[in-house]
C-alpha positions as CSV (number, residue, x, y, z in Angstrom):
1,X,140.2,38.0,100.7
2,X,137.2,38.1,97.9
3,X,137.9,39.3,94.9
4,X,136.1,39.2,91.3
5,X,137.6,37.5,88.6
6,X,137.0,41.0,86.7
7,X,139.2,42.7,89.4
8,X,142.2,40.3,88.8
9,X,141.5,39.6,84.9
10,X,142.6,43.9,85.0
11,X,144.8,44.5,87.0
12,X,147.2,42.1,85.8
13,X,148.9,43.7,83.3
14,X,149.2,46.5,85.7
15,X,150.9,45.2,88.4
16,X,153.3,43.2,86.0
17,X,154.7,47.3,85.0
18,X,154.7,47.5,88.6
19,X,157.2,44.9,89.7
20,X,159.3,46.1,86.8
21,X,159.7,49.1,89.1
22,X,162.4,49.0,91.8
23,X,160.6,48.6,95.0
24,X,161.7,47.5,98.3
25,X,162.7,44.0,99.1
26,X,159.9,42.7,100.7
27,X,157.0,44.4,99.0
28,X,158.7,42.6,95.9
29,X,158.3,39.4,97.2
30,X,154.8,39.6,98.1
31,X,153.8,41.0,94.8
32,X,156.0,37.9,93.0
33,X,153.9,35.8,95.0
34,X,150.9,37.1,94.4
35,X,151.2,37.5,90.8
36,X,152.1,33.5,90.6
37,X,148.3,33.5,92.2
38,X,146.7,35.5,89.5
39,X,148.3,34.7,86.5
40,X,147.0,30.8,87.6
41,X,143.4,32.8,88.0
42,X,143.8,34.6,84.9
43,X,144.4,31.3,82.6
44,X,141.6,30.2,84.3
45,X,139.6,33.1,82.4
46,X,141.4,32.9,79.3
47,X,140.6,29.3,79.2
48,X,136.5,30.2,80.0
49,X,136.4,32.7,77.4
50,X,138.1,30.7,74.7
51,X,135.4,28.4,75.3
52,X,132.8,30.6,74.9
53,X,134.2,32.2,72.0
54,X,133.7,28.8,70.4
55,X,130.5,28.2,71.8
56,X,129.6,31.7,70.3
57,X,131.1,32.0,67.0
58,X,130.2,30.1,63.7
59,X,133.7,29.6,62.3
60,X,135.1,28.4,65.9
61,X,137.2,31.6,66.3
62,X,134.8,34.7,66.5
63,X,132.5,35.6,68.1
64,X,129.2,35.9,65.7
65,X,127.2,39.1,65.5
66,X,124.4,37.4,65.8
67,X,125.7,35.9,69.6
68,X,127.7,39.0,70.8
69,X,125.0,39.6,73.3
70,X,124.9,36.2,74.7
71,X,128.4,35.6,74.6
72,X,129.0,39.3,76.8
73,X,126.6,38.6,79.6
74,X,127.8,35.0,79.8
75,X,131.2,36.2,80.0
76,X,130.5,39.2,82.3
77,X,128.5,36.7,84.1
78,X,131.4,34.9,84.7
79,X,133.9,38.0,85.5
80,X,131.6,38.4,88.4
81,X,132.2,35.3,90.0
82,X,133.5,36.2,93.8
83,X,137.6,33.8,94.2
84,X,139.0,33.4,97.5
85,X,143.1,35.3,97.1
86,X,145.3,34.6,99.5
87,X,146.5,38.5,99.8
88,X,146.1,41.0,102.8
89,X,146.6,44.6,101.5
90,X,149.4,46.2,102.0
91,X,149.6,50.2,102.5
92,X,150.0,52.1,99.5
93,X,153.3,53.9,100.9
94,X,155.4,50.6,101.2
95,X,156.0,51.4,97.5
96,X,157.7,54.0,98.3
97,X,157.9,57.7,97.0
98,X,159.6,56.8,93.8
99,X,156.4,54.9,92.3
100,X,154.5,56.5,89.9
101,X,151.3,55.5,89.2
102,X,148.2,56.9,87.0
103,X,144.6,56.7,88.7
104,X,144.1,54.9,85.7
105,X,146.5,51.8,86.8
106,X,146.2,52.4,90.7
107,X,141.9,52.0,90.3
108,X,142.7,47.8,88.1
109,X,144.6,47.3,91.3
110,X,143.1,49.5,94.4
111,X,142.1,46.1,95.8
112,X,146.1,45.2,96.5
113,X,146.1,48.1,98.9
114,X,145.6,50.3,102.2
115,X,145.4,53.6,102.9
């Protein structure tokens, strides 16, 4: 499946409160997996935008007022790049009726899932 790297660089944190959550067995495991998957993407992105906070800044740790501009498109530039994930959704209701989630955190990860 394509995804944008802006898609997995926010929904990270989310699903990592997620498999704190006790879900079923199997919907466990594929979420494990698949967070193995995007925390590799995700370094990825923390790697490209420490690089560009250099390339950006003046004192090689922020970003300078006078680059902000450049250094967001060029980074949101980036975050749209399409990746190839190895995930098929899954439907929402193998999380069971115990999950809780705000629209908030189920809109950084609505890509994981089916209706």
């Amino acid at each position: 499946m394509k995804v944008k790297l802006i898609e997995v660089y926010s929904s990270v944190a989310t699903l990592n409160k997620l498999i704190e959550e006790p879900l079923p067995a199997r919907v466990s495991f594929k979420l494990m997996k698949l967070l193995n998957q995007l925390n590799a993407e995700v370094k990825l992105v923390e790697d490209q935008r420490l690089k560009l906070v250099k390339q950006y800044s003046e004192d090689g740790s922020t970003v300078s007022d006078t680059n902000k501009d450049s250094f967001i498109q060029e980074f949101t530039e980036f975050l749209n790049d399409d990746i190839d994930l190895a995930w098929e959704p899954i439907e929402i209701d193998a999380l069971g009726e115990n999950i809780k989630l705000s629209v908030t955190d189920l809109s950084k990860m609505q890509y994981l899932f089916s209706e």
